[in-house]
N, C-alpha and C positions, 0 to 999 in steps of 0.2 A: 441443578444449575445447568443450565443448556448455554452454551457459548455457540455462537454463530460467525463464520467469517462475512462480511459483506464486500467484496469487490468493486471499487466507483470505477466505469470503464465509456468510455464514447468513442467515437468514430470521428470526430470533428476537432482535432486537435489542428490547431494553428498552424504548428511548425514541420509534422509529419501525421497528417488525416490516416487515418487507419489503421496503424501504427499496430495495436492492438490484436488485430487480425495477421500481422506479417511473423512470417513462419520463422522460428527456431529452432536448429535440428529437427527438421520437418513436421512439429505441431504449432499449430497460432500459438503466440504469446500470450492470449490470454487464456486460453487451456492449460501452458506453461504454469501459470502462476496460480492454478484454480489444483493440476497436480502438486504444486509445492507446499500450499495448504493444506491439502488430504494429507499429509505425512505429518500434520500437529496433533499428535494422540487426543490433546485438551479441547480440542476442535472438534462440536457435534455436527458438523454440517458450512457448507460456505452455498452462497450466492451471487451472482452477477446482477450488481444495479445500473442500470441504461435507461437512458429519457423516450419518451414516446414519440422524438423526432422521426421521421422515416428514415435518418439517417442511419440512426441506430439498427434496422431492423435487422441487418447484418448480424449485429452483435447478439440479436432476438433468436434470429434462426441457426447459428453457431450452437447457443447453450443448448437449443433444442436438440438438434443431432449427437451432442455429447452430453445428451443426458442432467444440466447444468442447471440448476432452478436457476430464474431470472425472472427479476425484479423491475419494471418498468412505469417511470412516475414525469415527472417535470423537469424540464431539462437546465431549468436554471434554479431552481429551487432545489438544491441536492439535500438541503438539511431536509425540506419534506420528503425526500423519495427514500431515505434512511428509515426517518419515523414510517413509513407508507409498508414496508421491507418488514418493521420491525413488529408490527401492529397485526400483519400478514403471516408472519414466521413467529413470533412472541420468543425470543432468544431472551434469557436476562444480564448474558453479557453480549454487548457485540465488539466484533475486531474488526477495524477499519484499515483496507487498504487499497491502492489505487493502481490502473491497470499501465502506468509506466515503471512496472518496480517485478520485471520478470526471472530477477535477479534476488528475491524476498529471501530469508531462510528460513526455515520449519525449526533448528535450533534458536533463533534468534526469538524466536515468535512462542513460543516455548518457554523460552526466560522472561519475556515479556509478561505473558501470564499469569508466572510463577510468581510476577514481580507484583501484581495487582491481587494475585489470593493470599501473600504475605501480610497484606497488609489492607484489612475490609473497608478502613474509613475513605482508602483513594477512589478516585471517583471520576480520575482520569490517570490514563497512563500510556507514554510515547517511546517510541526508539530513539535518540539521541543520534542526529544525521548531521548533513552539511546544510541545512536551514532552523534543525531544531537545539540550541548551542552553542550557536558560533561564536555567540557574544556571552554567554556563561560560565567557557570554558571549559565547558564538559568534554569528555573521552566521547567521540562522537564514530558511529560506524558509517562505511560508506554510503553516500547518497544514494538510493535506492532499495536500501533496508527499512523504507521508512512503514512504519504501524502504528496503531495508534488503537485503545484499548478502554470502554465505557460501558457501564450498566446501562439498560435499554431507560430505566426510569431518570436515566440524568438527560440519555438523547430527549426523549417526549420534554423534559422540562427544556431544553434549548431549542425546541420546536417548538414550543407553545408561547415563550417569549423572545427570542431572537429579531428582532424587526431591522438589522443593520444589511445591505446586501450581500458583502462579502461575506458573514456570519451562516448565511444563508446560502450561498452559493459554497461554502469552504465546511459548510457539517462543523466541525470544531472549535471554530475562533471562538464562539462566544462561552464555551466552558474553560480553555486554557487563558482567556484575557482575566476571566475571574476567581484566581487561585483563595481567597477567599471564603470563595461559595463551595467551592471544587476544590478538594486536595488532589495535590495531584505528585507524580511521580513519573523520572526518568529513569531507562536505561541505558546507563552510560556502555562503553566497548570496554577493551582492555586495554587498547592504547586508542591515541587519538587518529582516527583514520578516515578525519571530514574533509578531506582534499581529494580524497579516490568518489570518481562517481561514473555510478554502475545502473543509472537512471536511464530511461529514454525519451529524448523531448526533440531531438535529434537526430537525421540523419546518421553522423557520423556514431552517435550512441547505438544507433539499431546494429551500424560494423563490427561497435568491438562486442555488445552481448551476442551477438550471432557467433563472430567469433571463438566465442567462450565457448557458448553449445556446443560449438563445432570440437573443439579439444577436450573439452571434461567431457566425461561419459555420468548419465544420471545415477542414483544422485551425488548430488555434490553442494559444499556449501559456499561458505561467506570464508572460508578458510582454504578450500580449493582454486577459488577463484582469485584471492592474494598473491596465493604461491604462484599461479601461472602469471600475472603480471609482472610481478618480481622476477621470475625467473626470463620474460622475454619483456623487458620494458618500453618496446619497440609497439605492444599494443594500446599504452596509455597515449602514443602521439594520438593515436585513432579520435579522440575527441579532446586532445587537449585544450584545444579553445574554448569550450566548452566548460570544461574542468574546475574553474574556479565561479562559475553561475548557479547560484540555487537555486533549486528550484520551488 
């Protein structure tokens, strides 16, 4: 069984373009999260998926100098550049996650797994955040913990019939709109802790994860990074407006 992590990452982000490239304790953030990955024992390997926009070449010639396989396909069609990734790498499971989330945990990601080889018939399986939840009730962990966890033959079959755009641009809607076809499975937190978001879409999100770098020394987890809010509550103003927006 080869598990692959896939990374979705661009440079043309609306609210903060580049984002992904801006340094935390002095490595890009999407290095950040590509080392946070390497530290999932269950994890045979990760990749960087990026569009063939010139925008992206940035993100092209990054993974290069760090050594980073990267995956480059269509920049609106992300469910094809997944399948493209997948077809290219042949993983049979892959872990999906996204390059505003440099805050991920290699614990969390870890249970995640464990959560989907407990049990063979799922066919999908997510971290329980502040958009995946809300309306559930689930014990949800901070926004920016987000994962999301599929055999490569459920991807090809949501690439082979997905015809909706957002389906297609979002990789996933069209397996979790169909719990039905897809069994599927959350992992809840231990307490409900979908108001803290540890996301970057943000300006003021890039302060406080910077922030964080700045005071934890690596590694550290989803539990490190609790205590220091708690303990200076003064960093949650840093994007409190923010704070209650899913993303």
């Amino acid at each position: 069984m080869v598990t692959l992590a896939f990374v979705q990452a661009r440079m043309g982000s609306t609210r903060l373009p580049g984002k992904v490239l801006e340094p935390l304790g002095g490595r890009p953030s999407l290095l950040r999260i590509v080392d946070r990955l390497g530290r999932v024992r269950a994890l045979d390997g990760v990749a960087v998926l990026t569009s063939l926009a010139p925008g992206d070449d940035e993100i092209a010639a990054l993974c290069e100098r760090g050594a980073v396989t990267c995956i480059r396909g269509d920049e609106d069609d992300v469910l094809g550049r997944f399948q493209l990734a997948a077809e290219q790498l042949k993983p049979d499971l892959v872990v999906r996650v996204t390059a505003d989330c440099p805050l991920l945990d290699p614990e969390v990601l870890a249970d995640l797994l464990d959560l989907q080889a407990s049990r063979p018939e799922i066919a999908y399986a997510a971290v329980a955040t502040g958009a995946i939840g809300a309306e559930a009730g689930l014990r949800r962990y901070p926004d920016g913990l987000d994962a999301e966890v599929f055999p490569a033959d459920v991807l090809a079959q949501a690439w082979r019939e997905a015809g909706d755009p957002y389906e297609r641009e979002h990789v996933t809607p069209y397996v979790w709109r169909r719990p039905e076809r897809f069994p599927q499975a959350i992992l809840e937190a231990e307490r409900d802790l979908g108001t803290e978001r540890w996301t970057v879409d943000h300006p003021a999100d890039l302060e406080l994860v910077r922030t964080v770098y700045e005071r934890l020394s690596e590694p550290f987890g989803w539990r490190e990074v609790l205590a220091l809010l708690e303990r200076e509550p003064a960093l949650r103003g840093l994007n409190a407006a923010h704070r209650a927006q899913p993303t």
